[in-house]
ZAZAKOL-519148 format. One record per residue: residue in one letter; y, z, x of N, C-alpha, C, O in turn. Coordinates in pm, whole numbers, plus 32768, in hexadecimal, padded with zeros to 4 digits. Layout:
N
aYZXYZXYZXYZX
...
REM end
This chain:
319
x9D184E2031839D4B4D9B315E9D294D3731CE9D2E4D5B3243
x9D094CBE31AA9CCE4C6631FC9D424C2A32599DA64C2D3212
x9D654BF432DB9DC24BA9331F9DE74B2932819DA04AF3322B
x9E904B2B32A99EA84AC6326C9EEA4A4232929F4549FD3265
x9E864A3A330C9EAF49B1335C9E4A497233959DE4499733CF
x9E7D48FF33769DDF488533E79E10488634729E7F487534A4
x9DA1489E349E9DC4488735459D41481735439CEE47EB34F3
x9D75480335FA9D24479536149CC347D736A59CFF482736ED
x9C5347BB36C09BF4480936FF9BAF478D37749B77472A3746
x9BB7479E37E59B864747384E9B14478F386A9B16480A386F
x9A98473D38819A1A479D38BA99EB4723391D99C046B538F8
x99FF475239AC99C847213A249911470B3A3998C647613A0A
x98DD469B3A7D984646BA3A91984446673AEE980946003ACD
x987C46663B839830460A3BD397B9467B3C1B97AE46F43C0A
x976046153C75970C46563CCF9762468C3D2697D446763D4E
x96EB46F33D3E96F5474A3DB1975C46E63E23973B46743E46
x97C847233E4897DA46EB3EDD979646E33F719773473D3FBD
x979246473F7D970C461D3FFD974A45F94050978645964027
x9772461840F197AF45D44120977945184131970444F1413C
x97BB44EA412E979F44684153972D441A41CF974A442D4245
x96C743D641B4968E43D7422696AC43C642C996C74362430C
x96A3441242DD969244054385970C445843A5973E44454414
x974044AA435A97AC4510436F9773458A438A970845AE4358
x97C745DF43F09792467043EF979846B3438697E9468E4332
x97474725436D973C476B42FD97BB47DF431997A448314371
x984D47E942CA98AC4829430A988E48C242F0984B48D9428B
x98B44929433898FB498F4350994B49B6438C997E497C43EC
x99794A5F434999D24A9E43459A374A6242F99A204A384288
x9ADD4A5543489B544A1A431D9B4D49A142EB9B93498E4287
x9AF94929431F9AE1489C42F69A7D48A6428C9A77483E424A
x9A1B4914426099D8491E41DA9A29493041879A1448EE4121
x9A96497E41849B074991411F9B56493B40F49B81491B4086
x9B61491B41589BD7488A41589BC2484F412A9C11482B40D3
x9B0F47F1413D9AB147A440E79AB647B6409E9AE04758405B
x9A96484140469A9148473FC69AFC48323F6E9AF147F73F03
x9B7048683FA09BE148433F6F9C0C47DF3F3C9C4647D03ED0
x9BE947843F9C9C0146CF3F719BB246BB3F2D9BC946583EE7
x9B3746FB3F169AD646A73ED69AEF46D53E359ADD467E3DE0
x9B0B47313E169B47477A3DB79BD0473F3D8E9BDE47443D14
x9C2847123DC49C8D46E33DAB9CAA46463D9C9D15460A3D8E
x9C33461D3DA49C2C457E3D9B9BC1458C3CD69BC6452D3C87
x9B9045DF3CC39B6646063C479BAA463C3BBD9B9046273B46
x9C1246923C069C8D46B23BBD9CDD465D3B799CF6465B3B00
x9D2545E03C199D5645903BDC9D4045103B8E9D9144BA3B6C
x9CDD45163B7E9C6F44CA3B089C9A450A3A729CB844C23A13
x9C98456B3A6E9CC845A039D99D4945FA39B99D70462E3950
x9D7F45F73A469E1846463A2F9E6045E9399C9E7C460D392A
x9E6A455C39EA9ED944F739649EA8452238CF9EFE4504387C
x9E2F456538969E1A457F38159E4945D938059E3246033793
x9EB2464538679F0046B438209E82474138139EAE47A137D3
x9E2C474B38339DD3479938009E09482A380A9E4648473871
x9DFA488337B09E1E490E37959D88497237CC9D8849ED37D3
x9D22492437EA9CC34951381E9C4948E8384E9C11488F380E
x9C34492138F49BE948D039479B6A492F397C9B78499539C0
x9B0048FF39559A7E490E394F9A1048EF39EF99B948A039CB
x9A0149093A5E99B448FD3AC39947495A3AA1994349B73A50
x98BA49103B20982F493E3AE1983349C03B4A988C49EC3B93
x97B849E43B3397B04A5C3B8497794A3E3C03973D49D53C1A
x97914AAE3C6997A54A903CDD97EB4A3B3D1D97BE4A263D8E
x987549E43CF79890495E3CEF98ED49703D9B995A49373DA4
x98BD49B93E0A991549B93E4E989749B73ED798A649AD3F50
x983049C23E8F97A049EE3F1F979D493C3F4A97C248D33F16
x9751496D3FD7972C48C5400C96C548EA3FFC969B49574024
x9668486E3F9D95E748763FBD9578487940449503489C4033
x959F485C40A5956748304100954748C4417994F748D141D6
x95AC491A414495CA4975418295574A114166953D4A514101
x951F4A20421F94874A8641F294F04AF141A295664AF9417F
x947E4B37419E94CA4BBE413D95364C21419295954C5C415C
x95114C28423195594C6D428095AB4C184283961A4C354256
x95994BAF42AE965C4B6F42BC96934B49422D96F74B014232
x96604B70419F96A64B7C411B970E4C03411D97814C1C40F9
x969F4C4A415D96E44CD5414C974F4CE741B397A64D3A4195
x975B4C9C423F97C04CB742AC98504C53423A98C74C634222
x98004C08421D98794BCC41C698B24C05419E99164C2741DD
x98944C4B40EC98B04C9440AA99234CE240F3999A4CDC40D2
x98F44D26415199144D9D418F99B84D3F41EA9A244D7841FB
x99A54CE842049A314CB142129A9C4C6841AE9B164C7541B8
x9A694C2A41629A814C0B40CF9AF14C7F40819B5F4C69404D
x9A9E4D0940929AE54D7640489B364D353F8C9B074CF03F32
x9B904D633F999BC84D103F2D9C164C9D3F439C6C4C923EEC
x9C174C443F969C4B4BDE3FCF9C224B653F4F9C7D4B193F2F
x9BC44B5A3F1D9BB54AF93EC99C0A4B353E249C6B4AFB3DF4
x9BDD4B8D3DF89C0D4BDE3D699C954BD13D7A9CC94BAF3D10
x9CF64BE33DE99D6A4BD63DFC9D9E4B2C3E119E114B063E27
x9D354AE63E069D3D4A943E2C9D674A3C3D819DCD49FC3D67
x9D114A4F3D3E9D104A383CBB9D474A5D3C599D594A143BF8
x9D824B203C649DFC4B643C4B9E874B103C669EE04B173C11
x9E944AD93CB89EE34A893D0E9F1E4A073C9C9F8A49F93C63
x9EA049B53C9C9E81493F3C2F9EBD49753BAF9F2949463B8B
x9E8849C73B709EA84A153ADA9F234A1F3ADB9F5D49E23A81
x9F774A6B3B3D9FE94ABD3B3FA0404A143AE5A07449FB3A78
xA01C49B83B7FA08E49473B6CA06248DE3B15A09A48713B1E
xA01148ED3ACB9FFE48B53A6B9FE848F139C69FAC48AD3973
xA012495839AD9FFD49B939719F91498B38ED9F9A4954387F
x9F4B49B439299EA949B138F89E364A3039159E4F4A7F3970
x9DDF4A3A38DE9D694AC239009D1A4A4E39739D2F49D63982
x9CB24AB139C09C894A5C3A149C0F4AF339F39C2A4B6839D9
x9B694A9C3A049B0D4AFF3A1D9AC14AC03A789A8B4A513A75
x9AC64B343AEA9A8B4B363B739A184B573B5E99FF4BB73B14
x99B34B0D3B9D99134B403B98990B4B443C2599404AE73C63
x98B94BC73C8098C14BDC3CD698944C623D1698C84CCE3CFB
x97FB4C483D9897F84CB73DD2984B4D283DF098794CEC3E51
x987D4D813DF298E64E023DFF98914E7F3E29982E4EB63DFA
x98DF4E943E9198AF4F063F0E99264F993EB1999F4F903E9F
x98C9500E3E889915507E3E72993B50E13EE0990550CB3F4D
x997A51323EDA99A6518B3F2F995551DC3F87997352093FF5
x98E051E83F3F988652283F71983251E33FC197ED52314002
x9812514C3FDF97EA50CE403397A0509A3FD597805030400A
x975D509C3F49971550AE3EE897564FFC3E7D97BE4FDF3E41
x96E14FB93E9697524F373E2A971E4F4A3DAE96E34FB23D8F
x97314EE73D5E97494EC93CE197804E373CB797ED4E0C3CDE
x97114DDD3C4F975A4D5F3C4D979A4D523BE197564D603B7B
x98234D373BD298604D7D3B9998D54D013B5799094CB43BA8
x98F44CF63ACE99834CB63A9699D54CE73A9B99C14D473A52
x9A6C4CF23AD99ABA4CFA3AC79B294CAA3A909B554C413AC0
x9B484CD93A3F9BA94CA239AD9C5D4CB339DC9CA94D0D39B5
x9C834C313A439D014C373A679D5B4C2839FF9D394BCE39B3
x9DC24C6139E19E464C5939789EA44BDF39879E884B8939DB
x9F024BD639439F774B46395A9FC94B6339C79FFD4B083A07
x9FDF4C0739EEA0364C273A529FCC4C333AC79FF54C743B28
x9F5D4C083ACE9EFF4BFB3B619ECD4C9C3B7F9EA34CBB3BEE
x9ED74D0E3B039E804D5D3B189DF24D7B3AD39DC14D263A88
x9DBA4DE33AE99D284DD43AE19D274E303A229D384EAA3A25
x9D194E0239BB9D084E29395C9CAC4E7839199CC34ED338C9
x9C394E4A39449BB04EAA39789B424E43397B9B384DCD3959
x9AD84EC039C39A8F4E8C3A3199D64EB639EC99B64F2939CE
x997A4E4239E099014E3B39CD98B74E5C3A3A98D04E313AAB
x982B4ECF3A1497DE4EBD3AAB97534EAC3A4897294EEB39E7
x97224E363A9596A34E053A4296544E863A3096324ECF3A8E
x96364E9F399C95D84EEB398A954F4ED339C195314F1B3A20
x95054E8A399E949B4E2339BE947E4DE53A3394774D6A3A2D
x94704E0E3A8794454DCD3B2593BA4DA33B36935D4DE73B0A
x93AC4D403B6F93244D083B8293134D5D3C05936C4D763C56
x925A4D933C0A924A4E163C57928F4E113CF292CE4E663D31
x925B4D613D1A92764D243DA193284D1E3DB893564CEF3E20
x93784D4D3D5694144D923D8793F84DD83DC8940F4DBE3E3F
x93C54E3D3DAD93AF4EDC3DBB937F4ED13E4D93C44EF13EAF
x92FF4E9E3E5292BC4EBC3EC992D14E823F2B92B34EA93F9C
x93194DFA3F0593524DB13F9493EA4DC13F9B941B4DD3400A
x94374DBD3F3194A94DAC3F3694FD4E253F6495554E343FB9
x94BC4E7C3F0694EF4F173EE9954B4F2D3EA095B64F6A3EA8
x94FF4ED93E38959F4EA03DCC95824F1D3D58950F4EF93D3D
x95954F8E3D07958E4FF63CB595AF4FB63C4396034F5C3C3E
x95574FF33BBA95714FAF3B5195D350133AFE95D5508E3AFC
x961F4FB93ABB96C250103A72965750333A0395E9500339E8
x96B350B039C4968E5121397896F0510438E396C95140387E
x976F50A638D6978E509C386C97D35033383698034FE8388C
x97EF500D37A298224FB7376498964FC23752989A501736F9
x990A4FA2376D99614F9A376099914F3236E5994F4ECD36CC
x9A064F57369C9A3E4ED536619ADB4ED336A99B0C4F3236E5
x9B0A4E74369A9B774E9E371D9BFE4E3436AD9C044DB936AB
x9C5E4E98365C9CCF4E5036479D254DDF369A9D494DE33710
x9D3D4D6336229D9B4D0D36879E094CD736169DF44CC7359E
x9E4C4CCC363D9EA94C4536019E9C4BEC357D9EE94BC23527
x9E1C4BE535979DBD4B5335259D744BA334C49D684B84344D
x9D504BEF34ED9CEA4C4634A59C624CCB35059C994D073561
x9BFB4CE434F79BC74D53353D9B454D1535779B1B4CB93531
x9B074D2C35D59ACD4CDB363D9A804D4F366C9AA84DBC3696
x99ED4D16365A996C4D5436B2994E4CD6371D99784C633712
x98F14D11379098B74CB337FE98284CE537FC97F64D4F37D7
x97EF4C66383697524C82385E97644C1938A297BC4BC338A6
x96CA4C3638F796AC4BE6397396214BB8398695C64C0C3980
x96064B3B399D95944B253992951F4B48394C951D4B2538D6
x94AD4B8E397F942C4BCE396894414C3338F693E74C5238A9
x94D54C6D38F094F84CC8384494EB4C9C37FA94E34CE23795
x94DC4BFD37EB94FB4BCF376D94544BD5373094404B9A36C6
x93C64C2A3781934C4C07375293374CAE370992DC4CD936C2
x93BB4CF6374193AD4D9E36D093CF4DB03665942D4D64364C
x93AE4DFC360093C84E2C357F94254EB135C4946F4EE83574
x94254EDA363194354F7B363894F54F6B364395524FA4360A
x94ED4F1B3692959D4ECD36A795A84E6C362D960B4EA235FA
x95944E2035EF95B84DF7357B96174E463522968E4E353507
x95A24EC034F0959D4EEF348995F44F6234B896044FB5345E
x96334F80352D96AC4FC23537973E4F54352E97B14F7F352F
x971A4EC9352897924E9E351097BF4E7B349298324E7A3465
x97334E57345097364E3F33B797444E8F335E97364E6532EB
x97684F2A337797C64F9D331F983B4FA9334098894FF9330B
x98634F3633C799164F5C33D799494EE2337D99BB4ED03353
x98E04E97336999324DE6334F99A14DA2337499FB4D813327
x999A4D85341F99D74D3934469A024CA4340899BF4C6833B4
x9A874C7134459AB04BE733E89A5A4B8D34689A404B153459
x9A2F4BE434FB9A174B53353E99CD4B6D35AD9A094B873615
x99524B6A35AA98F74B57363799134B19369499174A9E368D
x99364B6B371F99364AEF377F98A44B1C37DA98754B8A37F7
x98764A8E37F697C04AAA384197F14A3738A8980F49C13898
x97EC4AAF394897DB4A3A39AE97304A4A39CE96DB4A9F39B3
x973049D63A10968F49E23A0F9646498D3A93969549593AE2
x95C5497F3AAA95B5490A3B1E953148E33AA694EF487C3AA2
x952B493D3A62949A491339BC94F648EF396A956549253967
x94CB487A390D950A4852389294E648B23817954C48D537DB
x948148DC37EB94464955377F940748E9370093AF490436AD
x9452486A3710941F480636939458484E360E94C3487C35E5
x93B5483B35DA93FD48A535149438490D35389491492834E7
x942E497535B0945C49ED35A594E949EA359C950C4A55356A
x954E499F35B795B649B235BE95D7498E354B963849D23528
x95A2491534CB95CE4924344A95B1499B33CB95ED49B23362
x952749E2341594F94A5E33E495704AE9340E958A4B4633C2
x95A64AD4349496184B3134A196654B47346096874BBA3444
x96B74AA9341D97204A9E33FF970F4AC63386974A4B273356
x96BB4A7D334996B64ADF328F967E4B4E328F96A74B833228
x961E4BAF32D896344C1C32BC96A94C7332DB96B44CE432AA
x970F4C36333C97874C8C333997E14C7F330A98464CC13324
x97D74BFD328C98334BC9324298AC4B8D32B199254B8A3299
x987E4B6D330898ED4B2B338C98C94AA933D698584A7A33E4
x99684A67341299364A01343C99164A3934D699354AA3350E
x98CB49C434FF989C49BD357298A4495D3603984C49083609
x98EE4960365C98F748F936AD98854939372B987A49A43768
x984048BA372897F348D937C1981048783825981747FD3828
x982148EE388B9866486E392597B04872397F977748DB399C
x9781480139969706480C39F6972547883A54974D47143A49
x96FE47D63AA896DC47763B4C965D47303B3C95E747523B32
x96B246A33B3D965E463F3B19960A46013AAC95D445933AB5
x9605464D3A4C95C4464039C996484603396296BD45EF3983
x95FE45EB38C9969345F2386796ED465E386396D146CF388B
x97524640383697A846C1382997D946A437889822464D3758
x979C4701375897E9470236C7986F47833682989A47EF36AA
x9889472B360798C5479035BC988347AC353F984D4749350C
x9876482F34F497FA484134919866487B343B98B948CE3461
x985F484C33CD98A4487A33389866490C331F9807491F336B
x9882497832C9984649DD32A697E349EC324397AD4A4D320D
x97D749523238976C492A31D096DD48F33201967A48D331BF
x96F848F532A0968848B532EE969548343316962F480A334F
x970347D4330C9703475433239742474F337E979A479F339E
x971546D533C9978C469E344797E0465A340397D1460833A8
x98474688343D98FF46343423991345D634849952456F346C
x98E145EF34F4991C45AA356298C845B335EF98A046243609
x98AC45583643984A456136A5985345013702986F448C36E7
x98394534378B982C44E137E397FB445937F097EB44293780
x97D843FA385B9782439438649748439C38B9972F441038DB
x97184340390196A0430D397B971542D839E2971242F13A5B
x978E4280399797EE427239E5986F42DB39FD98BA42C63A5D
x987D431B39CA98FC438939AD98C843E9396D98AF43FC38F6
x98B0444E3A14989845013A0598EA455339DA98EA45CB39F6
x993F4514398C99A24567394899C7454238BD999E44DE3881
x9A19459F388D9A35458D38039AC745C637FA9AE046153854
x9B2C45AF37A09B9445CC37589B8F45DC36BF9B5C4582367C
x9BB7463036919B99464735E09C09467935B29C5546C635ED
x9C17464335289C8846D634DE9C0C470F349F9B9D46DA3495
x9C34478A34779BD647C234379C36486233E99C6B48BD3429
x9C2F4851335C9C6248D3330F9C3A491F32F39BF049173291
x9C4A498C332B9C394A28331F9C684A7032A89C5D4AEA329F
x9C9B4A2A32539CC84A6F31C39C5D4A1B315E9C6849A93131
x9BEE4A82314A9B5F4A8130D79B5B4AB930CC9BAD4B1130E5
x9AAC4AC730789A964B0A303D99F04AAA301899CF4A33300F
x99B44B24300E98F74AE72FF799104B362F4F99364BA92F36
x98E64ABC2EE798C44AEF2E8598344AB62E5698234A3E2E68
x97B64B0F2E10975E4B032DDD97A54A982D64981E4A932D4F
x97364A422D15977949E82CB5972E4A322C39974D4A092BC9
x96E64A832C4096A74ABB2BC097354AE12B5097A34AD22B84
x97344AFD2AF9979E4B5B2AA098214B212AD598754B612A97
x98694AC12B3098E84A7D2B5199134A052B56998149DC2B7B
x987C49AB2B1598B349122B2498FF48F32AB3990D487A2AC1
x994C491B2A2C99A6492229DF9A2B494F2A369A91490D2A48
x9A0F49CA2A629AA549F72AB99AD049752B139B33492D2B07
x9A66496F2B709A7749032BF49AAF48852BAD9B0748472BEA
x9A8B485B2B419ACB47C72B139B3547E72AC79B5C477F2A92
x9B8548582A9F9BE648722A749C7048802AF69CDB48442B00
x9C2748F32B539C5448C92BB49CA348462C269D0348552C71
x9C4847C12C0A9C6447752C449C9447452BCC9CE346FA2C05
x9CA947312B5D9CF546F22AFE9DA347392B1E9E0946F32B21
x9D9D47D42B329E2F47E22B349E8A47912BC89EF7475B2BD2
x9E0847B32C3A9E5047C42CE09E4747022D179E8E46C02D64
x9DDA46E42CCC9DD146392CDD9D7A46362DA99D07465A2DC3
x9DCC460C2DF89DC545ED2E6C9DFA46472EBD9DFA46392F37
x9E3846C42E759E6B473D2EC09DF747CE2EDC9DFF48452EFB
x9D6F474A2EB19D0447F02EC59CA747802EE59CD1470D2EDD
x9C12479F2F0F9BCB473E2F229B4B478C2F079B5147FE2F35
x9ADC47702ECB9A6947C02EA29A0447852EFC99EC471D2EBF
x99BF47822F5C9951474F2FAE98B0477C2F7F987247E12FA1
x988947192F3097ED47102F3D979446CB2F9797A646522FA9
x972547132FDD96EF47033032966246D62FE7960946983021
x965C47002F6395C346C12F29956C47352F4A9594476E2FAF
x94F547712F0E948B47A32EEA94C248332F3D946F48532F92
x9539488F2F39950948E82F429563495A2EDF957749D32EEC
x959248EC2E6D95DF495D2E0F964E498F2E20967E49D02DC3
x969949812E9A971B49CD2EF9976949262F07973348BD2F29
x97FE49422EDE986948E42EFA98BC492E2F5C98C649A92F5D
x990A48C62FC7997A48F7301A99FD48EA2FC29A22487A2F9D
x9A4A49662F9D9AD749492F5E9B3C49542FD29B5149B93015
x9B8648C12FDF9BE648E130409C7848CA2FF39C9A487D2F99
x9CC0493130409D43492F2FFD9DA0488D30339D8848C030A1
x9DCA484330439E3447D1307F9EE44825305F9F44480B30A8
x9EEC487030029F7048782FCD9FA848CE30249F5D491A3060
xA05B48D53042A08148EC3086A0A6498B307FA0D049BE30E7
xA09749D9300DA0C54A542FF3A05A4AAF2FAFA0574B2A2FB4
x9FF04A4E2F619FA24A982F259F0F4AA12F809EE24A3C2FB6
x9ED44B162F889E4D4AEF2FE99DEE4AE72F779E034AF22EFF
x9D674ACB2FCB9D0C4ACF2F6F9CC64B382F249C7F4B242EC2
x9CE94BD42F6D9CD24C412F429D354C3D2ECC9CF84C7B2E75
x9DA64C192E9B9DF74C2D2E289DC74BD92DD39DC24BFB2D5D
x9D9D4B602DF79D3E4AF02D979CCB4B362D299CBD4B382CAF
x9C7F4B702DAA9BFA4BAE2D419C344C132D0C9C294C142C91
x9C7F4C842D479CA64CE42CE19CFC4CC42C429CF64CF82BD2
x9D3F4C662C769DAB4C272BF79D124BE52B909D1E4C022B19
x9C9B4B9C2BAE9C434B7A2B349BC24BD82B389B544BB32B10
x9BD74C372B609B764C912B729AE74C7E2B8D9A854CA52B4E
x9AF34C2D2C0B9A894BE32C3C9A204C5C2CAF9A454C822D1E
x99B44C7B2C77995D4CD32CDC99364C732D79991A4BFD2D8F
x99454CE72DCB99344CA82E4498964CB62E4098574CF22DE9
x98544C612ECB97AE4C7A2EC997944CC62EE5972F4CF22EAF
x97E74D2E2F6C979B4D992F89979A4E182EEC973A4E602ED2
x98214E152E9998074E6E2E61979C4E6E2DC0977E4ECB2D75
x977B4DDD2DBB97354DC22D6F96B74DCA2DB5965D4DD32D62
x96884DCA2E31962C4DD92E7696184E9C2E7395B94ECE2E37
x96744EE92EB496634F762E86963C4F9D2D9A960E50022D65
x96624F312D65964E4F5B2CF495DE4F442CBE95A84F812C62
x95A74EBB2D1795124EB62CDD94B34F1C2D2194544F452CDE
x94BE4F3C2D7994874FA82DC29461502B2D7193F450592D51
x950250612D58950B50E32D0094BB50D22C7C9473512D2C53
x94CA50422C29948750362BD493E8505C2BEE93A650A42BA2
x93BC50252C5A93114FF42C6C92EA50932C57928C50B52C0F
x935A51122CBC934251872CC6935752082C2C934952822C24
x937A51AC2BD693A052082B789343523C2B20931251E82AD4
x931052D32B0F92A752FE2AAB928E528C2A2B92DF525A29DD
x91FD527A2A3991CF51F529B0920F518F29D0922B514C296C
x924151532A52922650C42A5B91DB50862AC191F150112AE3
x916850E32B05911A50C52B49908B50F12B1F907F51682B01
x9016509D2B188F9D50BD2B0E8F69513F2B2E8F7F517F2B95
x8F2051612ACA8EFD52162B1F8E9151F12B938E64524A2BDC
REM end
């Protein structure tokens, strides 16, 4: 059953943090500190919208300026000083918070990695980019993660990707048999079409947080809802997690019967030329999964498995 509540979704995108000209480039304790503020002057930019989930890009805690050995002495003082830092934020504002961020394992071994903070400021679960560009590896010593997670919340069920994943079929197509309600992609690459190609093949929406680029929100139909500017690297959205993707073949009788009974308590979203409407529930008790079942409305994927079975069935394919 789909979440049966709108939440509202903040997705962060300033640049990289630079120190200011003619400032030292900080470390150790004063890199932290820095970051802290700099992070917390971003926060409170979109705390007043209430957000139930806050979106930063990946890596959103490195100084650019910094060689790779003094990234890594960082790191290595850093520890979880920032994640706790943002755990921190979540707790007292009770909201999800996803951390994008180098992470040193036990073994000295990193991983760049999302972590998916909870409303009580713990870690809900944790992304390690599948997909590493080779120059992680060989300069960073950053290891590429081995799996997809979908990670239960509150709102509904939640996969992550990171950057350069968003150019695989191999990670896709392990998230697009769990069907998540909601991609979160931190990134320092925007992906362009790829991220509206994400979103409808996983039948999910999509928020992408990027450093410095747009930051959008993507319907599960492929459209932007909502997006950054040139002046304001950020965004605030509601956005409802109680749908449903239906093919319009064999249901545009149901679908207008439908909205004849529910009126303004359901909403059908056409996007134009690709045959698939968004059904969203608005009503306060009924979701939209009880909608289609009550007019016996086929969803796309399973009308998508039926044309399939059809194409495969003895004598309906060319010998």
């Amino acid at each position: 059953m789909k979440a049966r509540r709108r939440i509202t979704i903040s997705s962060l995108g300033p640049r990289p943090y630079c120190s200011p000209s003619g400032e030292c480039v900080p470390h150790g304790a004063a890199a932290v500190e820095t970051m802290k503020k700099h992070w917390q002057t971003w926060l409170d930019i979109v705390l007043p919208d209430k957000p139930d989930l806050i979106v930063v890009p990946e890596a959103c805690d490195r100084f650019p300026e910094h060689t790779i050995d003094e990234r890594k002495a960082y790191y290595e003082y850093r520890g979880d000083q920032m994640r706790d830092f943002f755990a921190d934020a979540a707790k007292k504002n009770n909201c999800y918070i996803a951390y994008s961020a180098a992470r040193k394992l036990d073994d000295g071994t990193y991983r760049n990695s999302t972590q998916l903070l909870d409303r009580s400021g713990n870690v809900a679960g944790i992304y390690n980019k599948n997909h590493v560009v080779p120059a992680e590896t060989t300069k960073g010593g950053i290891l590429a993660g081995k799996d997809a997670p979908v990670i239960e919340t509150d709102f509904g069920r939640v996969c992550m990707a990171i950057c350069f994943d968003l150019n695989f079929h191999e990670i896709l197509e392990k998230y697009a048999v769990q069907r998540p309600d909601l991609i979160i992609f931190s990134s320092m690459y925007h992906g362009g079409l790829m991220q509206g190609y994400w979103a409808y093949h996983c039948r999910s929406y999509f928020v992408g947080s990027i450093a410095g680029a747009q930051n959008n929100i993507v319907n599960p139909l492929g459209d932007t809802v909502a997006h950054s500017t040139n002046y304001y690297p950020w965004i605030s959205s509601s956005v409802n997690l109680d749908y449903q993707v239906v093919h319009l073949d064999e249901n545009w009788g149901k679908l207008h019967e439908m909205r004849k009974k529910y009126g303004p308590m359901v909403t059908v979203y056409d996007p134009g030329y690709v045959g698939a409407v968004l059904v969203t529930s608005e009503h306060e008790s009924i979701t939209s999964e009880d909608m289609i079942k009550e007019f016996d409305i086929e969803l796309w994927d399973h009308y998508y498995d039926r044309s399939m079975q059809h194409r495969h069935t003895p004598g309906n394919m060319e010998p």
